[in-house]
N, C-alpha and C positions, 0 to 999 in steps of 0.2 A: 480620734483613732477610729477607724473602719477594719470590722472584722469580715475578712475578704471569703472568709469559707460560709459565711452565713449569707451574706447577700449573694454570693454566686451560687450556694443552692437554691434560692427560692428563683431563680432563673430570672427575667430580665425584671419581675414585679419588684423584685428587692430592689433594687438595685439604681433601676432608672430617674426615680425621682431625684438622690443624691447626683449624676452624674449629668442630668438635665439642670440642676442648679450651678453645678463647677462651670459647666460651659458658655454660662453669661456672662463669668468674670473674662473669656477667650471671644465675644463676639468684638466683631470691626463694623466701626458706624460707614469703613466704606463697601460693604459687602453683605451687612442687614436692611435691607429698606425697609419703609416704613409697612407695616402689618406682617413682617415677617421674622419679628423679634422672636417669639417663641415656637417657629418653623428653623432658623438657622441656627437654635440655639442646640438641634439636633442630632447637627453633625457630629460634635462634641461627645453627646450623649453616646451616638451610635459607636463613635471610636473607641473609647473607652469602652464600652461591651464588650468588644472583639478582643482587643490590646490587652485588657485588665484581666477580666474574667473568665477570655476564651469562650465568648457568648455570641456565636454570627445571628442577626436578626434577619430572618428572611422579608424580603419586600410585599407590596402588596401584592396579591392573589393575582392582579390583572396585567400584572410586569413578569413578563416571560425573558427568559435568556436567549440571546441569540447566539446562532451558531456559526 
């Protein structure tokens, strides 16, 4: 059991470690290649933030939005 008011307050520290592990049991050996196990395993992570917790991760510093 996961207490969802605890990990979602400590904001994404809580949290990511558990939802970075659920999403290796969702990775596809045809869409992970190889050195990109624990990069695709990300996506998962990322969703789950959003979907679960209501936690949007902003991207890196250097990825702007276009308009």
């Amino acid at each position: 059991m996961v207490d969802k008011e605890r990990i979602s307050s400590n904001g994404h520290h809580g949290v990511w470690g558990l939802f970075h592990e659920i999403g290796h049991n969702h990775q596809n050996s045809q869409w992970t290649f190889r050195g990109t196990t624990e990069v695709t395993v990300n996506l998962f992570s990322l969703y789950l933030m959003e979907k679960v917790c209501g936690l949007i991760i902003e991207g890196h510093p250097s990825i702007t939005k276009q308009a």
